[in-house]
VOMIDO-904251 format. One line per 10 residues: number of its first residue (from 1); for each residue x, y, z of C-alpha. Coordinates in nm, 3 decimals, padded with zeros to 5 digits. Example, Ala and Ser with C-alpha at 12.3 -4.5 7.8 and 13.67 -1.06 7.14 Angstrom:
2
1	01.230,-00.450,00.780 | 01.367,-00.106,00.714
END
This chain:
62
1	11.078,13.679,11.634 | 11.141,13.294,11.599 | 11.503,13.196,11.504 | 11.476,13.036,11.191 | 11.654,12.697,11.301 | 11.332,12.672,11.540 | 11.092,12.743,11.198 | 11.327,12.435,11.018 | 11.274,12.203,11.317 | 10.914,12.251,11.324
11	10.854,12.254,10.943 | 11.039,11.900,10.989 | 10.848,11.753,11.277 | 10.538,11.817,11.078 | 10.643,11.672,10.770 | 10.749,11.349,10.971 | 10.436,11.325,11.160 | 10.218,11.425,10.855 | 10.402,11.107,10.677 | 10.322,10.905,10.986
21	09.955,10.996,10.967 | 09.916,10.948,10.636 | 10.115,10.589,10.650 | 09.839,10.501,10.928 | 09.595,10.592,10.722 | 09.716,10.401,10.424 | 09.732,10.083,10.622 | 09.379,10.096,10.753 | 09.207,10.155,10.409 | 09.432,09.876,10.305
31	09.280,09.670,10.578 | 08.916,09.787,10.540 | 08.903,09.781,10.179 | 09.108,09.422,10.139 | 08.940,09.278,10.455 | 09.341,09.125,10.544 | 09.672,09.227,10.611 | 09.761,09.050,10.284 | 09.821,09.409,10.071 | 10.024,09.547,10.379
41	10.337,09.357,10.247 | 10.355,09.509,09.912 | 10.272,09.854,10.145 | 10.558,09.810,10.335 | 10.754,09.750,10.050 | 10.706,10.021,09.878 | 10.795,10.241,10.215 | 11.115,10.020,10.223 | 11.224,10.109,09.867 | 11.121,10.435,09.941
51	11.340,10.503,10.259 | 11.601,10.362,10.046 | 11.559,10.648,09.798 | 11.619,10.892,10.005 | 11.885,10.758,10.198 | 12.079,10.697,09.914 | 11.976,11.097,09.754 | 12.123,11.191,10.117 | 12.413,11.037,10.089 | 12.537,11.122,09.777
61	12.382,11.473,09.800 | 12.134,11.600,09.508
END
């Protein structure tokens, strides 16, 4: 049987890389659809003010 810190690690590496993939994916639609790079900056600030979210919900716990 699999400890379950190895089941938490691995639950977490494919929540990261799903968010990854799904990032990449966001930015080429933005880039096919818009036909720039224009709508990237309001993209990546929305992923800004979302890492901020969280950071902050870490730090100062739930």
């Amino acid at each position: 049987m699999v400890e379950p810190a190895v089941l938490i690690a691995l639950l977490i590496a494919a929540c990261f890389i799903f968010f990854v993939t799904a990032c990449l994916v966001t930015v080429i639609v933005i880039v096919i659809v818009t036909g720039s790079t224009a709508g990237l900056r309001d993209f990546a600030k929305v992923l800004a003010a979302f890492g901020r979210v969280i950071r902050l919900r870490f730090r100062f716990g739930n």
